[in-house]
N, CA, C and O atoms as CSV, one atom per row, in Angstrom:
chain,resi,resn,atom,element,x,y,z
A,1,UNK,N,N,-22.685,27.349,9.398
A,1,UNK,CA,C,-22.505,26.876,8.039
A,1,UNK,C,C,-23.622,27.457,7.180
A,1,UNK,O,O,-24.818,27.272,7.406
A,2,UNK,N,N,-23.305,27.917,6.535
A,2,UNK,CA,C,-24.228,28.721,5.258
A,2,UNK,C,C,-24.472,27.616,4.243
A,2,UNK,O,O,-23.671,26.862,3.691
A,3,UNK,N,N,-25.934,27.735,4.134
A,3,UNK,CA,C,-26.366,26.900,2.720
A,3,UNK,C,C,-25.925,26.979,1.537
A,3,UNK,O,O,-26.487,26.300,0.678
A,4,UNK,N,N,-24.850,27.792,1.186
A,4,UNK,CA,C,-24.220,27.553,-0.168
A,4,UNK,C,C,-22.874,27.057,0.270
A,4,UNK,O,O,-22.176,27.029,-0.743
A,5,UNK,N,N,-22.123,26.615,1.406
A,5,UNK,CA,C,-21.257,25.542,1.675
A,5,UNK,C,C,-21.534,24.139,1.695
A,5,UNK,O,O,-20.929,23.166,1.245
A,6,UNK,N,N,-22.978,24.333,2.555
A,6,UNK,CA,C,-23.255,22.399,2.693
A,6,UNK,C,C,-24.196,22.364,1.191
A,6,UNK,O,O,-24.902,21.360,1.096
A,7,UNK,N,N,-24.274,23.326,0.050
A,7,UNK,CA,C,-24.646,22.569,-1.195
A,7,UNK,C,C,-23.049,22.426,-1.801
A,7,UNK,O,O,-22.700,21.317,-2.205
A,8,UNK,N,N,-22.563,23.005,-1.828
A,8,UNK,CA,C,-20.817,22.939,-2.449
A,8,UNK,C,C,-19.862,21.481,-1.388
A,8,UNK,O,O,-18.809,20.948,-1.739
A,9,UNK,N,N,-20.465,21.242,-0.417
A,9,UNK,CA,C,-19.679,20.014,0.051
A,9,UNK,C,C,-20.161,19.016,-0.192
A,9,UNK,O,O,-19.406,18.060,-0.371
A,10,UNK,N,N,-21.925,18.786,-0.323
A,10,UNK,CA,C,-22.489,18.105,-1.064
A,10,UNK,C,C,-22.307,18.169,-2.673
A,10,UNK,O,O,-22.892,17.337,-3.367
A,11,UNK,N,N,-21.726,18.880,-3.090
A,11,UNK,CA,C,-21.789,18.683,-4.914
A,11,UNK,C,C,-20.129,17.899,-4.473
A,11,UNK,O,O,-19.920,16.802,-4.991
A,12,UNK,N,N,-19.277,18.351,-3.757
A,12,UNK,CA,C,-18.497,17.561,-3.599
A,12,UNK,C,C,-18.099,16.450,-3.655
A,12,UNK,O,O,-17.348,15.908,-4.466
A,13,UNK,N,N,-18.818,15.922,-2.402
A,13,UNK,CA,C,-18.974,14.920,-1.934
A,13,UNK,C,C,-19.553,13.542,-3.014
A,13,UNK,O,O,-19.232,12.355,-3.062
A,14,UNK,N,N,-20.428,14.284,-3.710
A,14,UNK,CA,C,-20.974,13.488,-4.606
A,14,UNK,C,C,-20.205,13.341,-6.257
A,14,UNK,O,O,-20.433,12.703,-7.285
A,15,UNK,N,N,-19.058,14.469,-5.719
A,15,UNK,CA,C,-17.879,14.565,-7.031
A,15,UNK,C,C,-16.952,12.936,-7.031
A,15,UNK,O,O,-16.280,12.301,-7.844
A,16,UNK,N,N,-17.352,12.794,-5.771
A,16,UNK,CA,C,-16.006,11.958,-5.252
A,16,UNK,C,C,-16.766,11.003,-5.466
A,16,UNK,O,O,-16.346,10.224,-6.322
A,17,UNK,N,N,-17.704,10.768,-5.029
A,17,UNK,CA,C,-18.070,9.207,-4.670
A,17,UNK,C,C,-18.190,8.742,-6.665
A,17,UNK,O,O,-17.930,7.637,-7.141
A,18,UNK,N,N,-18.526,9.647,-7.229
A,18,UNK,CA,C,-19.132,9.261,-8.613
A,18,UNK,C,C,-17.242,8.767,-9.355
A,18,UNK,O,O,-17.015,7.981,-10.274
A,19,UNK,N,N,-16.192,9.591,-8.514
A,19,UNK,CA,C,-14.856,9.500,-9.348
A,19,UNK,C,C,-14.637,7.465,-8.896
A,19,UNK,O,O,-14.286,6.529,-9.615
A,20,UNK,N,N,-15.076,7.521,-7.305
A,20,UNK,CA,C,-14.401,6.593,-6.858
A,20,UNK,C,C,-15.235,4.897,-7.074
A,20,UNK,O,O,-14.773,3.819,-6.699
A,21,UNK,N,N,-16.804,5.188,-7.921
A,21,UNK,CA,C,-17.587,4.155,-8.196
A,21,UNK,C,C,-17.443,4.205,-9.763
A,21,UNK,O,O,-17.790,3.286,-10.504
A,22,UNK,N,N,-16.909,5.351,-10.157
A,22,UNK,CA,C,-17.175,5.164,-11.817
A,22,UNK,C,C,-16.358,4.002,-12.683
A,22,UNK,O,O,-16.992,3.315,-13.484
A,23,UNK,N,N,-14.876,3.801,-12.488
A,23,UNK,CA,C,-14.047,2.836,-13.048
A,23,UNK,C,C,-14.415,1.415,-12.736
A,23,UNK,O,O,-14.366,0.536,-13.596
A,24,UNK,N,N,-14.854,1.157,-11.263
A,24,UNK,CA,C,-15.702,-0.154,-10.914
A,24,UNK,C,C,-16.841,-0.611,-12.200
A,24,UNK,O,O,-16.844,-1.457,-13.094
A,25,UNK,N,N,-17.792,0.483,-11.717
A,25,UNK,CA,C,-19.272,0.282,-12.715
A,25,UNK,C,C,-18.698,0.526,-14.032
A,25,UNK,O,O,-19.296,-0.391,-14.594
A,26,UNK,N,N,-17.950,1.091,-15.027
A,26,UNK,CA,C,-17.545,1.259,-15.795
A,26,UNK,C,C,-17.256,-0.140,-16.798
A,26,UNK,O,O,-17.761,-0.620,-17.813
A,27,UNK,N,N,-15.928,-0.535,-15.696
A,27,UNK,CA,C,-15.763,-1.726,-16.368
A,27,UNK,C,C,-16.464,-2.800,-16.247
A,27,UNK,O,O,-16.481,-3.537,-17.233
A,28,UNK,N,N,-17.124,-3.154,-15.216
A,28,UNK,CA,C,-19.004,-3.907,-15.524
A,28,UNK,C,C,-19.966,-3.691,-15.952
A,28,UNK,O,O,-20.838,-4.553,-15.846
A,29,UNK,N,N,-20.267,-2.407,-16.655
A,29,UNK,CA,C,-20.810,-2.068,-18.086
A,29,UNK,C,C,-20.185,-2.984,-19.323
A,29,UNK,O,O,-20.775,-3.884,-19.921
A,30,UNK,N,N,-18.411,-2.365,-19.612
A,30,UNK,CA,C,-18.125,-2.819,-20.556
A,30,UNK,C,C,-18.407,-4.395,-20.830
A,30,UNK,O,O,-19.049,-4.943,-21.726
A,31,UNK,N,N,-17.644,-4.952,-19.659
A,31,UNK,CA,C,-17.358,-6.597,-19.576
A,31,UNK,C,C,-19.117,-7.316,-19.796
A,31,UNK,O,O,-19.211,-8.426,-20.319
A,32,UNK,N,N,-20.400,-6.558,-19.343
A,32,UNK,CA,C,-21.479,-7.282,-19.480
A,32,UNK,C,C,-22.138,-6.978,-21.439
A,32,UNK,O,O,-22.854,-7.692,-22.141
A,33,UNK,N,N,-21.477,-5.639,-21.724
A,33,UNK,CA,C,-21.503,-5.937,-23.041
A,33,UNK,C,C,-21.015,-6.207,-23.892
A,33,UNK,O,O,-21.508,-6.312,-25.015
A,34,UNK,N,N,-19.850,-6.399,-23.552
A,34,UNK,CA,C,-18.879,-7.547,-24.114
A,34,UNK,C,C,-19.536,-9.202,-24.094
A,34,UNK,O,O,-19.648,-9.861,-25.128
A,35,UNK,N,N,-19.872,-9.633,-22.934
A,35,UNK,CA,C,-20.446,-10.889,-22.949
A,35,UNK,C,C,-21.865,-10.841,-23.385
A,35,UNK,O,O,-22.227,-11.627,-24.261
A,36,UNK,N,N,-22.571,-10.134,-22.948
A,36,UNK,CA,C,-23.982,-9.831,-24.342
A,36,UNK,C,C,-23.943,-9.923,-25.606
A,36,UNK,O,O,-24.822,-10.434,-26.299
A,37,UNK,N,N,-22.923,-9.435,-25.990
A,37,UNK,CA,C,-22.141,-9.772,-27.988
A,37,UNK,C,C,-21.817,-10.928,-28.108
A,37,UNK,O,O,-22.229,-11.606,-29.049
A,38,UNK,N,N,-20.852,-11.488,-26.997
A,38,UNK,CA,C,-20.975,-13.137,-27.205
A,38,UNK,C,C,-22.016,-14.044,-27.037
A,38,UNK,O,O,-22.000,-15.189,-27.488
A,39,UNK,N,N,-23.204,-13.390,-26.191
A,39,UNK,CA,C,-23.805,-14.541,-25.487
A,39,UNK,C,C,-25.148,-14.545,-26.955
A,39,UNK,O,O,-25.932,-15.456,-27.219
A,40,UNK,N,N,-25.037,-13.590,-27.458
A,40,UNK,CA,C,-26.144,-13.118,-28.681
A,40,UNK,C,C,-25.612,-13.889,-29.918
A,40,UNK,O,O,-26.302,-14.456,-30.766
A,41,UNK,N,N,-24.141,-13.800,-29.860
A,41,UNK,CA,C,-23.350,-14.804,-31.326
A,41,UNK,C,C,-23.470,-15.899,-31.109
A,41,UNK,O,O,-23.562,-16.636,-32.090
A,42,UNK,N,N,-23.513,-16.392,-30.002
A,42,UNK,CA,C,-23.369,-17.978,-29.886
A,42,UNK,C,C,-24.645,-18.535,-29.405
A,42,UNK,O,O,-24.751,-19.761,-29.408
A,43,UNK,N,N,-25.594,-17.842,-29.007
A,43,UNK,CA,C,-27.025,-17.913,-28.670
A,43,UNK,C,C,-26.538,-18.943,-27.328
A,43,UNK,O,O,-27.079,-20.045,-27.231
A,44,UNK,N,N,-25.599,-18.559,-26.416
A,44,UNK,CA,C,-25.471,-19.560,-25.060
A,44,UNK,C,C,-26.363,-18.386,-24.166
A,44,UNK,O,O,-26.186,-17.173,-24.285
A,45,UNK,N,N,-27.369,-19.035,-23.238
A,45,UNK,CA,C,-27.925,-18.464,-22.328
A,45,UNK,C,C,-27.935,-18.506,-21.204
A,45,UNK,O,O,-28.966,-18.301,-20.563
A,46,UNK,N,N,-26.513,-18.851,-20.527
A,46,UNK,CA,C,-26.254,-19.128,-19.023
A,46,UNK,C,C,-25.918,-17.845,-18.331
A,46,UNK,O,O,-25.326,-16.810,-18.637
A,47,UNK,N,N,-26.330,-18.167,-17.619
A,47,UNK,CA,C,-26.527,-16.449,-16.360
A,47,UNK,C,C,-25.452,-16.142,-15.820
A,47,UNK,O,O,-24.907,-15.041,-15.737
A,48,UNK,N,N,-25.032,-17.490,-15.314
A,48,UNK,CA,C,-23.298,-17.545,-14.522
A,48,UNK,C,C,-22.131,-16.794,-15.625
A,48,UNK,O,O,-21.291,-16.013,-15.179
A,49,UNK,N,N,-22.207,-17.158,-17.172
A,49,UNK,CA,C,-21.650,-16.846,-17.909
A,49,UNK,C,C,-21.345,-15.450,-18.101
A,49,UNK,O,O,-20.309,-15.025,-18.612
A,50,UNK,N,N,-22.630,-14.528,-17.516
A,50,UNK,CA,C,-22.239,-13.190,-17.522
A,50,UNK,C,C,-22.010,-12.441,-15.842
A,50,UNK,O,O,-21.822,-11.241,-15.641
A,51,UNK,N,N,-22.077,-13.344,-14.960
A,51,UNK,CA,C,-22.082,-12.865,-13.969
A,51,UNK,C,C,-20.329,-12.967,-13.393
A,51,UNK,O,O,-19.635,-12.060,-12.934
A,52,UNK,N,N,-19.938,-14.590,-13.658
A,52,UNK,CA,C,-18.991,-14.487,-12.897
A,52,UNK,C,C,-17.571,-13.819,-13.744
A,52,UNK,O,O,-16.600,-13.529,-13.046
A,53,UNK,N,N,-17.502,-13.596,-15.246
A,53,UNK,CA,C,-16.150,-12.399,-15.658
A,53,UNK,C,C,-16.193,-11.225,-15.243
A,53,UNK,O,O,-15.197,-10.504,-15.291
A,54,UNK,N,N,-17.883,-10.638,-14.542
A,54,UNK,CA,C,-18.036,-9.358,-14.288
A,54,UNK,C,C,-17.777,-9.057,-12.784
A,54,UNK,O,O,-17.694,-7.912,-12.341
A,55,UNK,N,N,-17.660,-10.164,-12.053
A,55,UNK,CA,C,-17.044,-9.884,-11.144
A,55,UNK,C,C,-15.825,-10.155,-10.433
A,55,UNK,O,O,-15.328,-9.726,-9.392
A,56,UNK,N,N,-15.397,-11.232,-11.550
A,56,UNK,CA,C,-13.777,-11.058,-11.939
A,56,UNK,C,C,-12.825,-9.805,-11.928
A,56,UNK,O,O,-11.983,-9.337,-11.162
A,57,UNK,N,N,-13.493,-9.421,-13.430
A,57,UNK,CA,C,-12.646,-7.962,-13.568
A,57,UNK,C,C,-13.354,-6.716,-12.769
A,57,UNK,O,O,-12.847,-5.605,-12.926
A,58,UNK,N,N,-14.236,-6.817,-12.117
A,58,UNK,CA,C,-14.438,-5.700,-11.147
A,58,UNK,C,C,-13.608,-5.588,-9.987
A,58,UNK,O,O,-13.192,-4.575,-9.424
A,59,UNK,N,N,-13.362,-7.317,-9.611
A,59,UNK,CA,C,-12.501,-7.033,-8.255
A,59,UNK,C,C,-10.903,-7.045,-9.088
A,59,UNK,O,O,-9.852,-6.887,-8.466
A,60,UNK,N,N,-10.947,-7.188,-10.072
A,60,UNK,CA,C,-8.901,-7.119,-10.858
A,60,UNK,C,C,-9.508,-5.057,-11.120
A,60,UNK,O,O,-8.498,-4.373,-10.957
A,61,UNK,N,N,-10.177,-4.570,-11.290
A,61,UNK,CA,C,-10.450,-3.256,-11.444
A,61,UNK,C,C,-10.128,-2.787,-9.544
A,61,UNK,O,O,-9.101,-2.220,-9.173
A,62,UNK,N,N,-10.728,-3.003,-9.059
A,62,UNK,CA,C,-10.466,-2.305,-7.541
A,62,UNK,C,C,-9.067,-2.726,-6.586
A,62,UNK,O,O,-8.704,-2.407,-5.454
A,63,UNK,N,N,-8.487,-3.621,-7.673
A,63,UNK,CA,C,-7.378,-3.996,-6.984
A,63,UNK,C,C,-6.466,-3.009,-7.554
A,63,UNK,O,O,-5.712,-2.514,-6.716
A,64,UNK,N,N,-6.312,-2.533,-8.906
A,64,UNK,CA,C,-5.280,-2.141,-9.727
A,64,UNK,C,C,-5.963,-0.669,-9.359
A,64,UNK,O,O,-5.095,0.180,-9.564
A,65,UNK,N,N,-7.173,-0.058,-8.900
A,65,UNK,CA,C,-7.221,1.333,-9.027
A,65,UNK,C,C,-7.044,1.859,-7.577
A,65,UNK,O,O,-6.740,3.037,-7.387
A,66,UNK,N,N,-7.303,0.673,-6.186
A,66,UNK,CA,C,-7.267,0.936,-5.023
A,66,UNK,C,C,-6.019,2.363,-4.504
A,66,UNK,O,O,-6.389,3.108,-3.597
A,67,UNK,N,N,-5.016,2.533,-4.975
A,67,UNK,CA,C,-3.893,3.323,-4.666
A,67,UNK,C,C,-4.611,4.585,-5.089
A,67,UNK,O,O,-4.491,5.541,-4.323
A,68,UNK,N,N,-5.297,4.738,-6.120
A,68,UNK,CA,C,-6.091,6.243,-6.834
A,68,UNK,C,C,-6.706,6.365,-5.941
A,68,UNK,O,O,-6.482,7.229,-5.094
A,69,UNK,N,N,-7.633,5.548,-5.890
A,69,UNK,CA,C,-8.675,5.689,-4.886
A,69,UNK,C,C,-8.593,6.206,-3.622
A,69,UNK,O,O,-9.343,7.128,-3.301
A,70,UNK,N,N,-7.785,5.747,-2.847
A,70,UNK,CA,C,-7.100,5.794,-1.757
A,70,UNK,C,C,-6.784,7.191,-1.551
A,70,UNK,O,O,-7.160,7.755,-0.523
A,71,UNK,N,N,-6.010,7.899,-2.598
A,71,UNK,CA,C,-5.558,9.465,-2.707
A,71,UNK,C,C,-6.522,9.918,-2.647
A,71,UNK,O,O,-6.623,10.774,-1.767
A,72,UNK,N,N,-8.096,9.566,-3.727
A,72,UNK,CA,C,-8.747,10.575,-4.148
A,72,UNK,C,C,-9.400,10.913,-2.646
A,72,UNK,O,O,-9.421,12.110,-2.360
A,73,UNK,N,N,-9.776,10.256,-1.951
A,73,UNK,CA,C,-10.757,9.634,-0.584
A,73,UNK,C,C,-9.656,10.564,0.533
A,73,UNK,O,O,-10.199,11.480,1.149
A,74,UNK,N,N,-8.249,10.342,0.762
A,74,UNK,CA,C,-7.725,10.771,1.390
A,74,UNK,C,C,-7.823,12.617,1.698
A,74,UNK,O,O,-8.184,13.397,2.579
A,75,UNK,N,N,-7.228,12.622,0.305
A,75,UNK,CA,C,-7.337,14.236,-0.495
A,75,UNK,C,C,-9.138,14.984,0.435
A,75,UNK,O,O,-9.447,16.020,1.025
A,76,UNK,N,N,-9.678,13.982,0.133
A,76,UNK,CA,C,-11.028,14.844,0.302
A,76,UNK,C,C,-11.406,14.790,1.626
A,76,UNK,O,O,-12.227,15.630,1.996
A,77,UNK,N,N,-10.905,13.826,2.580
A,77,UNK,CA,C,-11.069,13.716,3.842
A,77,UNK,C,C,-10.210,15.231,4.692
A,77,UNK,O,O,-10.616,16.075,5.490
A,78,UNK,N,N,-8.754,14.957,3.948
A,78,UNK,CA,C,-8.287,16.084,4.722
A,78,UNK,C,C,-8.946,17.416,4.451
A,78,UNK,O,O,-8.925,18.194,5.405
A,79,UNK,N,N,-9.644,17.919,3.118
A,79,UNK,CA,C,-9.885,19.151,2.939
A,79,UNK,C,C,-11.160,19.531,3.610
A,79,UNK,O,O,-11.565,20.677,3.421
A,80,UNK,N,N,-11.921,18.639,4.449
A,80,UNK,CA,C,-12.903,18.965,5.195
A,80,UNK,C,C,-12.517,19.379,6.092
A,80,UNK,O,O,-12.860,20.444,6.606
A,81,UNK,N,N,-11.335,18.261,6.658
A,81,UNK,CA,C,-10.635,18.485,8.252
A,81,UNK,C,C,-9.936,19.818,8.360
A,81,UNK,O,O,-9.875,20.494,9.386
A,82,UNK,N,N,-9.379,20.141,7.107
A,82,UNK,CA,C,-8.997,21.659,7.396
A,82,UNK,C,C,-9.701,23.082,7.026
A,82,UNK,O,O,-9.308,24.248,7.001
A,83,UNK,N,N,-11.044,22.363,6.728
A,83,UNK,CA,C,-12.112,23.288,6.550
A,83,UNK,C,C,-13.274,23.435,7.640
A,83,UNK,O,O,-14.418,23.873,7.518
A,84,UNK,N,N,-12.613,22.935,8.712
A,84,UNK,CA,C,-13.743,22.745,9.738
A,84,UNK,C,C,-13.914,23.867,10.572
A,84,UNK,O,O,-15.048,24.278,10.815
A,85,UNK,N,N,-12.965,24.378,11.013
A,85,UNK,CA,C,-12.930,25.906,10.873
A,85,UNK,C,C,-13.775,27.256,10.812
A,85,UNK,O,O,-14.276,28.061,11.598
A,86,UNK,N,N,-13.641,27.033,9.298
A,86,UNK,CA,C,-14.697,28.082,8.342
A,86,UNK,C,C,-16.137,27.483,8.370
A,86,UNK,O,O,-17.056,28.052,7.782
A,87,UNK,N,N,-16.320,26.293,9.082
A,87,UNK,CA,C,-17.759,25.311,8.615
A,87,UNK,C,C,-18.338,26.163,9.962
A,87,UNK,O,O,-19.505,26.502,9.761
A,88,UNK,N,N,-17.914,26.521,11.055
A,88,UNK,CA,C,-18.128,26.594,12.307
A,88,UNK,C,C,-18.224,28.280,12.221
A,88,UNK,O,O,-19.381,28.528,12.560
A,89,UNK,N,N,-17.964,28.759,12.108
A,89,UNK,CA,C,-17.880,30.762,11.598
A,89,UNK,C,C,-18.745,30.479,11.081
A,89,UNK,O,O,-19.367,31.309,10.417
């Protein structure tokens, strides 16, 4: 394996993981500044208040994107397996 494959499977690799954590963290960005705008208008300062919608819609986010996910993860598993090959030459 030549060092400009294991940096290209590593830029990969790290293509994927960023596709398959981004919509998670994404929408627990939005949802905590969404409740930061409320929690600032109404001056309520409960902790639970921002913790438990954010992990509400994170797990309604990994439920509804799991099938993407699933492809994207799949997709990238096989293209190693049929690159194993050329990893070994």
């Amino acid at each position: 394996m030549t060092p400009e494959l294991a940096i290209e499977l590593g830029k990969q690799a790290l293509t994927v993981a960023v596709l398959l954590a981004g919509p998670i963290l994404l929408s627990a960005l939005i949802t905590g500044l969404l409740i930061g705008l409320f929690q600032a208008a109404t001056q309520i300062n409960e902790q639970t208040l921002s913790f438990v919608p954010k992990l509400g819609v994170m797990a309604l986010v990994l439920f509804i994107m799991t099938p993407w996910m699933h492809t994207i993860l799949t997709d990238f598993t096989r293209q190693l397996y049929r690159g194993i090959p050329g990893f070994i030459g």
